[in-house]
Structure formats: structure tokens, C-alpha cells
N, C-alpha and C positions, 0 to 999 in steps of 0.2 A: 094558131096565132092568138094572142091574148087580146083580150076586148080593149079600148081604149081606157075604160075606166081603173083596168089592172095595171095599164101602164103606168096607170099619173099616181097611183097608189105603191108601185114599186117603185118610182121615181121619188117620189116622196118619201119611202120609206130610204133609200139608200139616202136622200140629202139630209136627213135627222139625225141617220145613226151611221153614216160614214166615217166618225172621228173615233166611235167606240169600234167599230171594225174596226180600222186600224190598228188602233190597240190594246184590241186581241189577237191580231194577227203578227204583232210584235212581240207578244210574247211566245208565239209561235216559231218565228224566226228572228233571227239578230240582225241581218241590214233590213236598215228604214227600205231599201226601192224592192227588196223583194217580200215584204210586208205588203207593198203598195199593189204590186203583180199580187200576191196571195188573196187579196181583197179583191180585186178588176177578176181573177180567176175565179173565184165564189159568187163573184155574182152575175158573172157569165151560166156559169152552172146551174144557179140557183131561178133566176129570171124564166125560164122556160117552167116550170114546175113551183113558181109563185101561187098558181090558182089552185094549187093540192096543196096549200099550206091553209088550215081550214082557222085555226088561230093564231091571228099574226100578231100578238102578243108575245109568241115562240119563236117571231122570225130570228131574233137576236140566236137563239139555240139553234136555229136550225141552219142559221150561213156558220157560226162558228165548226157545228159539226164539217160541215162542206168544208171549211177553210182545213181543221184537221187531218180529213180523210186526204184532201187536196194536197198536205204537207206530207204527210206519210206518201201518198203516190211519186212526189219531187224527189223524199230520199230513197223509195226503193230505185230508180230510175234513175238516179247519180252515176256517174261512169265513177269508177273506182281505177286513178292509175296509179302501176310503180310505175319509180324511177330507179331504177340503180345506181349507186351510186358506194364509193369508195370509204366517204364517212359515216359515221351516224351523224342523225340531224340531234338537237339538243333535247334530251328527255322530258322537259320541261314542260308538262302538261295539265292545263284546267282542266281536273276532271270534276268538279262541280261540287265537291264535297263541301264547300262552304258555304255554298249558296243553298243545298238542301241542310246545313243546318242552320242557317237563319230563319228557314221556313217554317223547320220542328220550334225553335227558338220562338217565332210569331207565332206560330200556333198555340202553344203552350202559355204564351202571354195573352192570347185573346180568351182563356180562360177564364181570367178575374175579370172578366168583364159581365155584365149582367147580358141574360137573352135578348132582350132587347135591344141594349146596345150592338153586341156579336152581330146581330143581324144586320146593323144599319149601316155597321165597318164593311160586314161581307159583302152586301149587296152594292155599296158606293164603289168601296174601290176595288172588288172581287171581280162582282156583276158588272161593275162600270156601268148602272143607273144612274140618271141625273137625281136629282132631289126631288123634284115632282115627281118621276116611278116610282124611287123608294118610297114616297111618302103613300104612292098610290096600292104600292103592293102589301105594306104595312099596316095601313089604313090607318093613317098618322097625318096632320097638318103637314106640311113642306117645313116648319120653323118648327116644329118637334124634332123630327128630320136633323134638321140643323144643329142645332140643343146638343142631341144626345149625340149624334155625331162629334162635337167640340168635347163634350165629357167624353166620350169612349177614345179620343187621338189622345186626349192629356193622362189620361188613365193608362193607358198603353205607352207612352212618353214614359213618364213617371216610374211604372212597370219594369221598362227594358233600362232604366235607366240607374235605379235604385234598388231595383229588386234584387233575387236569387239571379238575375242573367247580369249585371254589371255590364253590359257590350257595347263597349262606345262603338263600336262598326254597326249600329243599328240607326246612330241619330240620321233624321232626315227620311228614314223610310215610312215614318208615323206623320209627314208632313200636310198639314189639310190642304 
């Protein structure tokens, strides 16, 4: 059983970073209430084996891994039914290919961006750090943070918008 002091420390730690769980475990899965189960699930998991987490600066890495390994476990464990049935159902299938190339597309576009900037994009809306982490992990004022974050969304705006990608299916994804 965890000491009292682990507790108020893990409780603390899930009331900080509850909203960034979430949304990574949305991108995990597609319904919001089984994102919500995926998070209640990790940190079911993770709670008992708080006090071997020796840097909790990691925790973020370490319930994400749990949320991962937890989603893989969900779909090997899916019942998989047919149904039989007389027709075919409509072929018409997302199979994602446009959404991995918006990805290559953003990737490609975070290019022209300077290392420094790259970094403050990835870690904001990548990492899903607040501005005070990034700026803590960077080792950057919070309003440098800011700054270059506002120049690197308008640089990448600009980029996807004027550049070699043309993509109007991009506006709004660069939104600060």
C-alpha cells in the first residue's frame, strides 16, 4: 500500500495532467467516453507502481506507454463477428491514406522552420506541454515560448498555404 504522501502526489499529479491524458488518449482512440475509460484504465494500472516511477517528470511517458500497451490489449481482445448476409455492405472505406499524408505534408512543412522553433511546435502541440514546461524544458522564459511559438504557427500557415503544398485542407490545423 502507498504511503500517504504518494497518494496526494498522484492525486495531484492525475488533477494537472488529466486534460493532456485525455488528449492523448484521443488520439489513441476515436469516441471521447472510450478515451475517458482509456485514461480511468491507466491510471488504474499505473497507481499501484507510482512509487517505481523514480522520475516523475516521465510520468506523462510512462501512463501514455500504459494507455498504448492498454489500447493494443482492447484490440487484440475485440470479438471479431460475421454476419452473413445476401448483399455486400458498400465498399466505401477510410482507409487513412489522407490523413497519413497530411502528416508527411506537416512534417515536410515543419522543415522550414528553424530548430528552435520545431521544437517549441513539437513539444506544445506534439508533447501537449503547457508553456511553462516548454519553456522549463527548453530553458526559455514562458513569453520566448510564446514568441516563437506565434512565429513558427504563422510560418507554417504561410508554408502550407503559399508554399510548394498549396492545401487548403490544411487551414486550421496550424490554429494557436
Amino acid at each position: 500500500m502507498a504511503a500517504n504522501g504518494t497518494v496526494l502526489e498522484f492525486e495531484e499529479y492525475v488533477r494537472t495532467r488529466q486534460d493532456a491524458l485525455l488528449r492523448s488518449a484521443r488520439r489513441l482512440v476515436p469516441d471521447p467516453i472510450d478515451a475517458q475509460d482509456l485514461v480511468q484504465t491507466a491510471l488504474v494500472r499505473t497507481y499501484p507502481r507510482w512509487d517505481g516511477i523514480a522520475d516523475k517528470t516521465l510520468a506523462d511517458a510512462y501512463m501514455r506507454r500504459v494507455m498504448i500497451n492498454t489500447r493494443t490489449e482492447w484490440w487484440r481482445n475485440r470479438k471479431l463477428d460475421e454476419i452473413p448476409t445476401q448483399e455486400l455492405p458498400d465498399a466505401s472505406v477510410d482507409d487513412g491514406a489522407d490523413q497519413r499524408a497530411d502528416r508527411e505534408m506537416l512534417r515536410d512543412a515543419l522543415q522550414v522552420l528553424a530548430p528552435k522553433q520545431r521544437q517549441v511546435v513539437m513539444l506544445r502541440h506534439y508533447g501537449q506541454l503547457s508553456t511553462e514546461e516548454t519553456a522549463r524544458a527548453l530553458g526559455m522564459s514562458t513569453g520566448t515560448v510564446k514568441s516563437t511559438l506565434h512565429r513558427a504557427l504563422a510560418r507554417l500557415r504561410h508554408e502550407l498555404e503559399h508554399g510548394r503544398y498549396g492545401y487548403s485542407r490544411m487551414e486550421g490545423v496550424c490554429a494557436a
